[in-house]
ChimeraX commands (.cxc) that place a marker at each C-alpha (Angstrom):
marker #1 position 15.89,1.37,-19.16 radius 0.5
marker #1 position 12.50,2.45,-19.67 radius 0.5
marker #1 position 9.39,1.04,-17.83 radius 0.5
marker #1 position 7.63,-0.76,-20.43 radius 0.5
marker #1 position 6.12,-3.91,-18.56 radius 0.5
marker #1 position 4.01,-4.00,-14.78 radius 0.5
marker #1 position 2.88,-5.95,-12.51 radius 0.5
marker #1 position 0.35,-4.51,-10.19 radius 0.5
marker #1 position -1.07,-6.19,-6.92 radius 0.5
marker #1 position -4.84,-4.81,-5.89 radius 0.5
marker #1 position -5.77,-3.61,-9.01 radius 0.5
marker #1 position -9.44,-4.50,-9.01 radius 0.5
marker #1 position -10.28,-1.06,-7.51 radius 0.5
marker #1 position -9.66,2.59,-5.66 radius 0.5
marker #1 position -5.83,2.93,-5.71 radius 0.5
marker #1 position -4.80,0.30,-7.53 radius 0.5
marker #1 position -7.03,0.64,-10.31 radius 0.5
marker #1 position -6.44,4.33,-10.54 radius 0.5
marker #1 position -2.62,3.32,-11.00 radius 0.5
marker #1 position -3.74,0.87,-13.82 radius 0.5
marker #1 position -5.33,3.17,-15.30 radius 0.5
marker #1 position -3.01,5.91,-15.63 radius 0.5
marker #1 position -0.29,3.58,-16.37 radius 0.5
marker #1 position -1.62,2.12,-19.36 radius 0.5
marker #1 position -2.33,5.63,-20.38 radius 0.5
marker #1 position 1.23,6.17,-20.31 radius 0.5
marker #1 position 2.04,3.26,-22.41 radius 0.5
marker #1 position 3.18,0.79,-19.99 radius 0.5
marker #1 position 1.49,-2.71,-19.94 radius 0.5
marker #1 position 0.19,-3.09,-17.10 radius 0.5
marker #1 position -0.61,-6.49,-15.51 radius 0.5
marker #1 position -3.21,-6.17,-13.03 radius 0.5
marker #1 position -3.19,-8.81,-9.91 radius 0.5
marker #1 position -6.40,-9.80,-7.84 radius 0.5
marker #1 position -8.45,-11.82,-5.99 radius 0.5
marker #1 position -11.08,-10.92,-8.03 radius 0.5
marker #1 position -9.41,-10.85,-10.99 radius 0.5
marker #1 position -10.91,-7.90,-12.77 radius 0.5
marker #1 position -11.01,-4.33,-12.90 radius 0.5
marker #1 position -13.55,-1.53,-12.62 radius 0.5
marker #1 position -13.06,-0.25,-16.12 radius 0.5
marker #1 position -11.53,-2.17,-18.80 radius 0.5
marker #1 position -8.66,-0.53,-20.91 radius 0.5
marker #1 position -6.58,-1.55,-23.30 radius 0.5
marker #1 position -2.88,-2.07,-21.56 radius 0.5
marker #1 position -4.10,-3.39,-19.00 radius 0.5
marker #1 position -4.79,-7.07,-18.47 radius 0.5
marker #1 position -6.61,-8.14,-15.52 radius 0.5
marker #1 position -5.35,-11.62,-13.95 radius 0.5
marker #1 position -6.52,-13.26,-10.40 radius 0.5
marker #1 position -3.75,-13.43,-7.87 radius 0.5
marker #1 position -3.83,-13.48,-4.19 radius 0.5
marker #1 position -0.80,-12.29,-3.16 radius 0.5
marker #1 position -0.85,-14.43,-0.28 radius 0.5
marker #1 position -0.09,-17.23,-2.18 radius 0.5
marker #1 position 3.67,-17.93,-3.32 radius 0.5
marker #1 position 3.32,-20.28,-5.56 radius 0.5
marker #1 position 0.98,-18.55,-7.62 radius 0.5
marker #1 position 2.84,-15.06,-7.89 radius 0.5
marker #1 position 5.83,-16.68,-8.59 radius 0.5
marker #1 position 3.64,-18.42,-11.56 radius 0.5
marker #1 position 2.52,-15.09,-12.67 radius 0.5
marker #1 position 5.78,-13.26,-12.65 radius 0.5
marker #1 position 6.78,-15.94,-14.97 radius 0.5
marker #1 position 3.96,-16.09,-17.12 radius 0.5
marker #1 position 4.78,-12.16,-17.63 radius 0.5
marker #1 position 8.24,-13.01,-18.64 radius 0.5
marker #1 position 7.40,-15.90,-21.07 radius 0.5
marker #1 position 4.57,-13.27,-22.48 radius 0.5
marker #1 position 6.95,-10.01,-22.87 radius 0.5
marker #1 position 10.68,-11.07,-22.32 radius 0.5
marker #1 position 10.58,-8.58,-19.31 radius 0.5
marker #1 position 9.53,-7.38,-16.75 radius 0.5
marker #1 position 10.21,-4.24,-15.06 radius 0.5
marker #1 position 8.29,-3.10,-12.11 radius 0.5
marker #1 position 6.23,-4.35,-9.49 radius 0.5
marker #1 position 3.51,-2.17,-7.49 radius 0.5
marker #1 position 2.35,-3.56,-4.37 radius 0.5
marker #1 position -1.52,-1.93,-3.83 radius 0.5
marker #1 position -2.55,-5.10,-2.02 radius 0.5
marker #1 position -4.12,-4.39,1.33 radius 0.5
marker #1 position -6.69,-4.66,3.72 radius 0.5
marker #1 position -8.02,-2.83,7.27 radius 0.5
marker #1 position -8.84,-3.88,10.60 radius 0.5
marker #1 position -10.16,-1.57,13.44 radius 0.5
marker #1 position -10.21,-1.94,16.87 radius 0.5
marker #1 position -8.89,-1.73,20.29 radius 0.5
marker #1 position -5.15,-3.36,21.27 radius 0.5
marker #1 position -7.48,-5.44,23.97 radius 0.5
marker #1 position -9.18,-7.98,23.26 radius 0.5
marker #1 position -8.33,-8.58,19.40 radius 0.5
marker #1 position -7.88,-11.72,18.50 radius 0.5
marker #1 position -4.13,-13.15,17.39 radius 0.5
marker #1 position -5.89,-14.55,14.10 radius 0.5
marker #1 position -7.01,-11.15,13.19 radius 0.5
marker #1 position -3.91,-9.40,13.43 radius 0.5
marker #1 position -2.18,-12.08,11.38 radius 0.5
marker #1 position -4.76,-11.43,8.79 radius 0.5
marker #1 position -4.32,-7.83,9.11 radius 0.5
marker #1 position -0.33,-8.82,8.46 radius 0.5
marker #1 position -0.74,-11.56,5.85 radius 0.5
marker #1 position -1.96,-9.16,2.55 radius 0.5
marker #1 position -0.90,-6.13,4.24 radius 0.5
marker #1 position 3.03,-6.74,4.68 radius 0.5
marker #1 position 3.56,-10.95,3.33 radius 0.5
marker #1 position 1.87,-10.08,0.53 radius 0.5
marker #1 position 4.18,-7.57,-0.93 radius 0.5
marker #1 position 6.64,-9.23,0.34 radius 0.5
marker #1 position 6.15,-12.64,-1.67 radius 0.5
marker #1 position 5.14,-9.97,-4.70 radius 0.5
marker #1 position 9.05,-8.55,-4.32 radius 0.5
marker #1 position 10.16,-11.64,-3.82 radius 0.5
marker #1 position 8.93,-13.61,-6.77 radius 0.5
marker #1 position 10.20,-10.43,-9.25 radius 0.5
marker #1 position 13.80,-9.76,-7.47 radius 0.5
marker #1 position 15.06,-12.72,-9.92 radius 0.5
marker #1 position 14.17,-11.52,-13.01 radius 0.5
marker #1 position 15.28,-8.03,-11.61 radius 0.5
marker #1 position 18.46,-8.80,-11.19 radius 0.5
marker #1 position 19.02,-11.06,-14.39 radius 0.5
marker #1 position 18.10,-7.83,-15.74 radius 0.5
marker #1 position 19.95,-5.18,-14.09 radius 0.5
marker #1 position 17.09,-3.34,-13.70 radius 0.5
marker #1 position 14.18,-3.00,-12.11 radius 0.5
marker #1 position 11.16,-1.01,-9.69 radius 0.5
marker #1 position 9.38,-1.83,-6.79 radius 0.5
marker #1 position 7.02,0.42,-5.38 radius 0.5
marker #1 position 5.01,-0.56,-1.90 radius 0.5
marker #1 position 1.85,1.77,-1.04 radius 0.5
marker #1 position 2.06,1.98,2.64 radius 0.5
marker #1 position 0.65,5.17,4.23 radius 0.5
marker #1 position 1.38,7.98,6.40 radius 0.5
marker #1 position -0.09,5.93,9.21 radius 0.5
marker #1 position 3.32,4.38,8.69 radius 0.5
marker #1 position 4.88,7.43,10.70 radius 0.5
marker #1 position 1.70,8.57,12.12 radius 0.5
marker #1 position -0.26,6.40,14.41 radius 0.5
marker #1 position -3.91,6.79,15.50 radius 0.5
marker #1 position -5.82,4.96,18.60 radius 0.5
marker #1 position -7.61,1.55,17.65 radius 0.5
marker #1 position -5.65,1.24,14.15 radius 0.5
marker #1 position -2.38,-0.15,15.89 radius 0.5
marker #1 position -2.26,-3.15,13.84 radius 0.5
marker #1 position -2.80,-1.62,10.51 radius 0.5
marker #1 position -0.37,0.80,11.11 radius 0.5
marker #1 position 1.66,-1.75,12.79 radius 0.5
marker #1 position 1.41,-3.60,9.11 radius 0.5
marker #1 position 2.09,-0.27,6.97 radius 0.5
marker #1 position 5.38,0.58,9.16 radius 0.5
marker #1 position 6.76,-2.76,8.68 radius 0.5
marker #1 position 6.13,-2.53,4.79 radius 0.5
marker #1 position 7.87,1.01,4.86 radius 0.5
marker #1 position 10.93,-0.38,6.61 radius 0.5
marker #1 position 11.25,-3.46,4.68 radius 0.5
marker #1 position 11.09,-1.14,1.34 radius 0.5
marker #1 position 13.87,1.08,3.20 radius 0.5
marker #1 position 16.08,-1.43,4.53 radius 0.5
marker #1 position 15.50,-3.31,0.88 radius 0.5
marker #1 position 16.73,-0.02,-1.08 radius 0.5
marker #1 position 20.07,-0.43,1.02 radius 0.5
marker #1 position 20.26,-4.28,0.09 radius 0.5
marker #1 position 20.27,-3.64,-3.77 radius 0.5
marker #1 position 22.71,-0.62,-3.82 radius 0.5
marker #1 position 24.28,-0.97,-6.91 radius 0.5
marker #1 position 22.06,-3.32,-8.72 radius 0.5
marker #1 position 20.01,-1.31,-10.85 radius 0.5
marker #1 position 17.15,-1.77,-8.81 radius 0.5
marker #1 position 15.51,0.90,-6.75 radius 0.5
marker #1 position 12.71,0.89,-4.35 radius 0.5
marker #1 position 10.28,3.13,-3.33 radius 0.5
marker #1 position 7.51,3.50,-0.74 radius 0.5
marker #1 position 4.79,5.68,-1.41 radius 0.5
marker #1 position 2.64,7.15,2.10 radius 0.5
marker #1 position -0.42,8.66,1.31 radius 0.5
marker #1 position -2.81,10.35,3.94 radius 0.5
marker #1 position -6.51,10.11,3.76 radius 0.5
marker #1 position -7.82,8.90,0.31 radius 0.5
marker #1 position -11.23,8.69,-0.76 radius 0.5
marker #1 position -11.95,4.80,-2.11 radius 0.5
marker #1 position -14.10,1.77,-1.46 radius 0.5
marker #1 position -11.45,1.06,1.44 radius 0.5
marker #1 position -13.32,3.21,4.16 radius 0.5
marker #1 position -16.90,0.95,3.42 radius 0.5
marker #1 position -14.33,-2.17,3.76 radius 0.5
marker #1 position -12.62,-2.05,6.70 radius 0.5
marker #1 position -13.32,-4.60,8.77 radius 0.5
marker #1 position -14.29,-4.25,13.05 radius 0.5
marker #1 position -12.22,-6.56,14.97 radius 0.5
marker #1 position -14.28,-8.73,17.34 radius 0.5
marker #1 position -13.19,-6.63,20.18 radius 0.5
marker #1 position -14.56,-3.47,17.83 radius 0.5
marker #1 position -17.86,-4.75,17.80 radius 0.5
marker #1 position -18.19,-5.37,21.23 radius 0.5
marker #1 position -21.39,-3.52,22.51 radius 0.5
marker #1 position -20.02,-3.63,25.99 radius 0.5
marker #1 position -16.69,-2.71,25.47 radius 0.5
marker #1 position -14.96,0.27,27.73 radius 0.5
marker #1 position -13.74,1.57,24.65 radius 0.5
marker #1 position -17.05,2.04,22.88 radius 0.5
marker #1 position -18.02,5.76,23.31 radius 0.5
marker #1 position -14.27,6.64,22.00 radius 0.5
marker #1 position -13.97,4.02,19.14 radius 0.5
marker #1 position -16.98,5.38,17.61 radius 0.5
marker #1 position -16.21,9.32,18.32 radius 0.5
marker #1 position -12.53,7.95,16.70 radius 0.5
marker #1 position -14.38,5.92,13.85 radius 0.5
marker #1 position -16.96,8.72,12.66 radius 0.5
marker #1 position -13.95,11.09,12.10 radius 0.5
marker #1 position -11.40,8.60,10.75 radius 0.5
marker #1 position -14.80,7.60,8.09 radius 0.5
marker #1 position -15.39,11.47,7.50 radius 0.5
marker #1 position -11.78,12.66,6.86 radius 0.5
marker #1 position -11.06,9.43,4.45 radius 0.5
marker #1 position -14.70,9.83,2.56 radius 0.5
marker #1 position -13.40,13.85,2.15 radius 0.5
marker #1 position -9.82,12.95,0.98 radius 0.5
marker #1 position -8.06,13.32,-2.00 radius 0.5
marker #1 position -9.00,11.14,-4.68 radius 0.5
marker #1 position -6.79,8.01,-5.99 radius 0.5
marker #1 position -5.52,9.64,-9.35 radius 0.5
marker #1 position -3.54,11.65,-7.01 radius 0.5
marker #1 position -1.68,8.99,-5.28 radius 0.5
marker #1 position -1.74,7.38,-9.09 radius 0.5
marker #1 position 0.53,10.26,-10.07 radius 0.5
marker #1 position 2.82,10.22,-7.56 radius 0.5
marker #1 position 3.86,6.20,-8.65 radius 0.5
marker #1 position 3.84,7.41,-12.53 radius 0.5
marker #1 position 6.32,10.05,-11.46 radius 0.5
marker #1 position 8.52,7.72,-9.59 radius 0.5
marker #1 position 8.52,5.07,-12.53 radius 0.5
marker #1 position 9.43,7.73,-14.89 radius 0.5
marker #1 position 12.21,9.19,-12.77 radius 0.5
marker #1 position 15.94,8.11,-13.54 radius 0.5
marker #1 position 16.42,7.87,-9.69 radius 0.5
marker #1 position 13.31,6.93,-7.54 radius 0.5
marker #1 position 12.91,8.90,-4.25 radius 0.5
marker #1 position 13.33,6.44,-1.41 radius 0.5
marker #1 position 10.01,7.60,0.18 radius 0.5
marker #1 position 7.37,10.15,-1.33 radius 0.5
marker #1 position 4.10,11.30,0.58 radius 0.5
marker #1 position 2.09,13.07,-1.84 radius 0.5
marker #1 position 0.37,16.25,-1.42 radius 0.5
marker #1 position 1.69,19.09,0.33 radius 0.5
marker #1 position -0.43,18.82,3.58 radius 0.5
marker #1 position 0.29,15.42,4.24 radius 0.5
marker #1 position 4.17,16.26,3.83 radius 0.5
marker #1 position 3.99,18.76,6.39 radius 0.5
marker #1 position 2.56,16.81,8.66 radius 0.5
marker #1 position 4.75,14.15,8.25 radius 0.5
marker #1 position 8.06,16.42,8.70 radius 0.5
marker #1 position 6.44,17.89,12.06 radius 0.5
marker #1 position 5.98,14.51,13.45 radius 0.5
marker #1 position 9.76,13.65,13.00 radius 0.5
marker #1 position 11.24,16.72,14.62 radius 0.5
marker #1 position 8.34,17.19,17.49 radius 0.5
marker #1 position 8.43,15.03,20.86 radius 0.5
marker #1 position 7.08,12.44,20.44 radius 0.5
marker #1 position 4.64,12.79,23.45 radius 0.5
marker #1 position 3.75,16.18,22.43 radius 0.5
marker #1 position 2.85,14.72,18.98 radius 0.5
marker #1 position 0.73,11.16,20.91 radius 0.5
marker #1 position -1.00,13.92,23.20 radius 0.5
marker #1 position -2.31,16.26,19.79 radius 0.5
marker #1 position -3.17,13.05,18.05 radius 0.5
marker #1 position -5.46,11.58,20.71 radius 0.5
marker #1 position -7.21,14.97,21.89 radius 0.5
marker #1 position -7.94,14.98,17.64 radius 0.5
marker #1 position -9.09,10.69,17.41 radius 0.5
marker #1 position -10.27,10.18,21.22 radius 0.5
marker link #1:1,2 radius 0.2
marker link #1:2,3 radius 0.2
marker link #1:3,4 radius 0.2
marker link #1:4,5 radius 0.2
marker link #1:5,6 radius 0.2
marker link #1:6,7 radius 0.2
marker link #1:7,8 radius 0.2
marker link #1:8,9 radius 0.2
marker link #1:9,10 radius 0.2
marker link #1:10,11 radius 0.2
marker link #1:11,12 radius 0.2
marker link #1:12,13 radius 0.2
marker link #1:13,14 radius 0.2
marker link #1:14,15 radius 0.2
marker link #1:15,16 radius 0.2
marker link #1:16,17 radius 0.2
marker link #1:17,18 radius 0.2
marker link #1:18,19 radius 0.2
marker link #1:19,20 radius 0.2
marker link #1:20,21 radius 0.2
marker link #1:21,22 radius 0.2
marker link #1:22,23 radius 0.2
marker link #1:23,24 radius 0.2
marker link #1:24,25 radius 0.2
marker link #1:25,26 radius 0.2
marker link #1:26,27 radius 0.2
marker link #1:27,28 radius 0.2
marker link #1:28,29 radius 0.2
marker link #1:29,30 radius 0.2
marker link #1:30,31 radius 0.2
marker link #1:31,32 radius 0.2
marker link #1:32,33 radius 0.2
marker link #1:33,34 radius 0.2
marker link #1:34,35 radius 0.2
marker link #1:35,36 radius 0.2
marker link #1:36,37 radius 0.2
marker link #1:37,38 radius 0.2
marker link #1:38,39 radius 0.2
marker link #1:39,40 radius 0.2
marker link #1:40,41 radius 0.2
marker link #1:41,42 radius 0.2
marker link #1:42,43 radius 0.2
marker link #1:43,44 radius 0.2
marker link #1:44,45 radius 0.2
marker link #1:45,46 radius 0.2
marker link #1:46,47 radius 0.2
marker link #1:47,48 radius 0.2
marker link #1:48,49 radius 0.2
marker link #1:49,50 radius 0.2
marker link #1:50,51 radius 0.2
marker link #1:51,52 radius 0.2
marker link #1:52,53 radius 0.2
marker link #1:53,54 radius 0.2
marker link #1:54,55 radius 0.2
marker link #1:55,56 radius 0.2
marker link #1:56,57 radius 0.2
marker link #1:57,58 radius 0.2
marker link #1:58,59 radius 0.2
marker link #1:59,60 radius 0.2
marker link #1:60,61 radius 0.2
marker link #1:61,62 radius 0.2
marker link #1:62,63 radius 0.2
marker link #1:63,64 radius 0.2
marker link #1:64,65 radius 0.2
marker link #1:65,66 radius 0.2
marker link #1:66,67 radius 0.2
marker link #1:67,68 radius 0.2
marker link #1:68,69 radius 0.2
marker link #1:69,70 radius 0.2
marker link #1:70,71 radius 0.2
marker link #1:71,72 radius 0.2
marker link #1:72,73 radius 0.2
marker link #1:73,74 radius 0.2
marker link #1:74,75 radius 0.2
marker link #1:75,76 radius 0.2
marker link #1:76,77 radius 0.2
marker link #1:77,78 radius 0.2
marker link #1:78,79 radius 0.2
marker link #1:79,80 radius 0.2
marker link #1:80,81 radius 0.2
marker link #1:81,82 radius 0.2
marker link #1:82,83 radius 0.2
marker link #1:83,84 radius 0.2
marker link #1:84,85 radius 0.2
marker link #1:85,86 radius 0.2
marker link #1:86,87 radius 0.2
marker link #1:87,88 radius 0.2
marker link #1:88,89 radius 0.2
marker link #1:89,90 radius 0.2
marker link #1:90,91 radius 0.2
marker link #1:91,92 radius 0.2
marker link #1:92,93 radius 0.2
marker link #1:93,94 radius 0.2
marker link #1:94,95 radius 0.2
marker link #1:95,96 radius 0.2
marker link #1:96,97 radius 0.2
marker link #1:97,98 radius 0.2
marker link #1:98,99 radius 0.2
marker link #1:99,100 radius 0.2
marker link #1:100,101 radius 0.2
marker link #1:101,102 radius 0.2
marker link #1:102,103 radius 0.2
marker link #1:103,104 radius 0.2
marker link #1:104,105 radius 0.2
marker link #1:105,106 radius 0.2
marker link #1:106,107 radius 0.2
marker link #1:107,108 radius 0.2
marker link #1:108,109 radius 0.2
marker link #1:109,110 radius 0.2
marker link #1:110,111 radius 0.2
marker link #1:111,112 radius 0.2
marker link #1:112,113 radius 0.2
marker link #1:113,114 radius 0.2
marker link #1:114,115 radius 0.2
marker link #1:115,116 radius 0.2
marker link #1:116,117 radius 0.2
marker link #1:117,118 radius 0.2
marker link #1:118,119 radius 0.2
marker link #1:119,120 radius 0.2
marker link #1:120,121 radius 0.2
marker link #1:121,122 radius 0.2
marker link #1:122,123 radius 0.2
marker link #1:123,124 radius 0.2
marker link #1:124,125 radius 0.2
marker link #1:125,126 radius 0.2
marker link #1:126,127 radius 0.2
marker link #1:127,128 radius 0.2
marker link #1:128,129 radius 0.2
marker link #1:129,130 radius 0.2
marker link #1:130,131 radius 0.2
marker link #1:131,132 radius 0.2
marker link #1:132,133 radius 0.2
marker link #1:133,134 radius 0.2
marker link #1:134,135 radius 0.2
marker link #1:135,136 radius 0.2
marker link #1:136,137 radius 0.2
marker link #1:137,138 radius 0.2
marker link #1:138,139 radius 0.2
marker link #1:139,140 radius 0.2
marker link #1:140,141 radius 0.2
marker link #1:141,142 radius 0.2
marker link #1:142,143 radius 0.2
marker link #1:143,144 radius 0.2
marker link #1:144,145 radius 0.2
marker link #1:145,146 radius 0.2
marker link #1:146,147 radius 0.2
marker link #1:147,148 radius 0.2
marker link #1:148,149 radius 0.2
marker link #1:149,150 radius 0.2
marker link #1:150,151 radius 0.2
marker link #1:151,152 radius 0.2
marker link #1:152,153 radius 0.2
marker link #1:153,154 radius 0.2
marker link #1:154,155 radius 0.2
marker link #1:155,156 radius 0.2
marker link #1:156,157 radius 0.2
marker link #1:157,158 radius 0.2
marker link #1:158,159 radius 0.2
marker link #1:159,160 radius 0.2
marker link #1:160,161 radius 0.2
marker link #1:161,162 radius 0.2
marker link #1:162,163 radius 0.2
marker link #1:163,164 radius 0.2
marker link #1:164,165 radius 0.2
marker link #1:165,166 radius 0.2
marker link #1:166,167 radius 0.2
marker link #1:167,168 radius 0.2
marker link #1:168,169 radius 0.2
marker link #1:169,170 radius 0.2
marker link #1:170,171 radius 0.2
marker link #1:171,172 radius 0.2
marker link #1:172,173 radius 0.2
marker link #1:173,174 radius 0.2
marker link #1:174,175 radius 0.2
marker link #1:175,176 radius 0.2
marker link #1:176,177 radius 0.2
marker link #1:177,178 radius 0.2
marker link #1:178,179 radius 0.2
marker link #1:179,180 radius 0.2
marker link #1:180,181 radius 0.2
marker link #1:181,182 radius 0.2
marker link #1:182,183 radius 0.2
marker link #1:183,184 radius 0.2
marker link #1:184,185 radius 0.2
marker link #1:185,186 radius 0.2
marker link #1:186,187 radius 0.2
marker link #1:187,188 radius 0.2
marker link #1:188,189 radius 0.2
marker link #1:189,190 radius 0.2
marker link #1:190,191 radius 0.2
marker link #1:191,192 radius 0.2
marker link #1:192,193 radius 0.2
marker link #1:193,194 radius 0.2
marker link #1:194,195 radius 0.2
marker link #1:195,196 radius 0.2
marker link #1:196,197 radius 0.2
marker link #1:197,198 radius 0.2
marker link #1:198,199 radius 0.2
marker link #1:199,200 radius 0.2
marker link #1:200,201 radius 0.2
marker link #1:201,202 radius 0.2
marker link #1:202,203 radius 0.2
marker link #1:203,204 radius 0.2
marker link #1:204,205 radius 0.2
marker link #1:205,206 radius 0.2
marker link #1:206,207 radius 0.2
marker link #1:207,208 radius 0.2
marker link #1:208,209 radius 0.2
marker link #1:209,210 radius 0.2
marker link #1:210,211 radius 0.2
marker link #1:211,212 radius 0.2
marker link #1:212,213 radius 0.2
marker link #1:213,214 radius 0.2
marker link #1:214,215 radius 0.2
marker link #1:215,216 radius 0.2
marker link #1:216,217 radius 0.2
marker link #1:217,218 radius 0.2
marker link #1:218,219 radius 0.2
marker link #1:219,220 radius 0.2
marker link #1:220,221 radius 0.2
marker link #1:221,222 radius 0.2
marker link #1:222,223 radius 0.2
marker link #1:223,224 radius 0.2
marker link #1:224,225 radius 0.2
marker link #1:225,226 radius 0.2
marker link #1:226,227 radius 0.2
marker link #1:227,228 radius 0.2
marker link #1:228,229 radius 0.2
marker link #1:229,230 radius 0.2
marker link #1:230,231 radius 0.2
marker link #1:231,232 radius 0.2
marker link #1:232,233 radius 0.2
marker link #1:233,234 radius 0.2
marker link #1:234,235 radius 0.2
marker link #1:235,236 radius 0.2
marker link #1:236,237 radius 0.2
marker link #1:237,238 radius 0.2
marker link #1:238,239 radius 0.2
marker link #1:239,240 radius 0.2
marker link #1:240,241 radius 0.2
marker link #1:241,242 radius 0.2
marker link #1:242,243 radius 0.2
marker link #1:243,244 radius 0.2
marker link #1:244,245 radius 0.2
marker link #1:245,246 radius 0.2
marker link #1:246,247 radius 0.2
marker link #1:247,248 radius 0.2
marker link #1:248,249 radius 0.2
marker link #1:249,250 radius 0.2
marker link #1:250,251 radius 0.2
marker link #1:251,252 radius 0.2
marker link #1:252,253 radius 0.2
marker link #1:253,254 radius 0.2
marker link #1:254,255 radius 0.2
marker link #1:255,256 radius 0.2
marker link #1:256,257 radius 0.2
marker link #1:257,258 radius 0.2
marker link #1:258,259 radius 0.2
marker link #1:259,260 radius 0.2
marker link #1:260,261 radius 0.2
marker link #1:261,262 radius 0.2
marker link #1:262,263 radius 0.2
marker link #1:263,264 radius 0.2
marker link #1:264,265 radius 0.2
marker link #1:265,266 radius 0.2
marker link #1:266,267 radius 0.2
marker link #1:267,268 radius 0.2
marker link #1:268,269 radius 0.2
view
């Protein structure tokens, strides 16, 4: 089967409304899920709806809204996220669970509510955007990396579950990416802490974290990489697009590990 029909979580802006975007320009409809329940620039395929993904009841609503509308429904793409920053000690419990609660619960509530029609089917695509922080971890991001690893394994271990179904899964990592998601990361309480001992390094770490995201590649790449996989007769289990990033990503699996944690914090600290 072809993918005709879309529903897309954190489509109001940067990656997921670069996905809309080239989506509909493809010819797939593309339902677009957010809080705020529009997009940056109208186009026709695409139909903006509010949904926070945090909310079951209401995704499950909207998946079958989509059904009732178009008779099907054939892939889901999980954009949905949000970033906190600061030190292991000292955040608050609350904070990581918000961290958590759009991050990983969201898509998971968003695979959830389409795995039914799915499988009536016998067909169907879910795509997570996690990132290569996923596999590659950096000093006073723990928990959104912490959030983005547990998103790639439930994709993985997911992929394995539905062997045989006609549904395939897919987790796409990308490295630094330039979108409104830099200006909205949030400081955890213990990141704004004037007097923390960590002060001096979180904002060496921060400035260069900010300046390597603002100078990344722009979201129409990472928008290509999920057109590609939806187009594909077989999706690729995990994709990290753009050479560089690839690399980088192969070298941390077959380096030690400490050698690779003592690189990464002369780099961040």
């Amino acid at each position: 089967m072809e993918v005709k029909v879309v529903l897309l979580t954190g489509g109001s802006s940067g990656i997921g409304a670069a996905t809309a975007h080239l989506l509909a320009s493809n010819g797939m409809k593309v339902y677009c899920g957010s809080r705020r329940g529009t997009i940056d620039q109208p186009q026709e395929g695409i139909v903006p709806l509010q949904l926070d993904v945090n909310d079951s009841a209401g995704t499950e609503a909207l998946v079958k809204k989509i059904v009732e509308a178009e008779g099907r429904l054939d892939a889901v793409v999980c954009c949905a996220g949000n970033g906190i920053y600061g030190p292991v000690e000292g955040t608050l419990e609350q904070e990581v669970r918000d961290q958590f609660e759009t991050t990983y619960f969201g898509a998971f509530k968003s695979i959830q509510a389409c795995l039914p029609v799915f499988r009536k089917q016998g067909f169907g695509r879910i795509i997570t955007v996690t990132s290569v922080m996923a596999v590659l971890q950096l000093p006073f991001q723990a928990f959104y990396a912490s959030a983005k690893a547990a998103l790639l394994s439930l994709s993985q271990s997911l992929s394995m579950e539905l062997r045989g179904t006609g549904i395939q899964c897919c987790s796409i990592l990308p490295g630094d990416v330039a979108t409104g998601f830099t200006a909205a990361r949030r400081l955890t309480k213990a990141g704004a802490d004037e007097n923390s001992p960590y002060k001096e390094r979180m904002e060496k770490n921060l400035k260069k974290i900010e300046h390597d995201e603002l100078h990344g590649m722009e979201a129409t790449v990472i928008a290509g990489s999920i057109l590609k996989q939806l187009k594909k007769k077989n999706m690729d289990v995990r994709v990290v697009p753009r050479f560089d990033y690839k690399m980088i990503s192969l070298l941390v699996r077959i380096l030690p590990v400490k050698f690779v944690l003592f690189m990464l914090s002369s780099l961040y600290n």
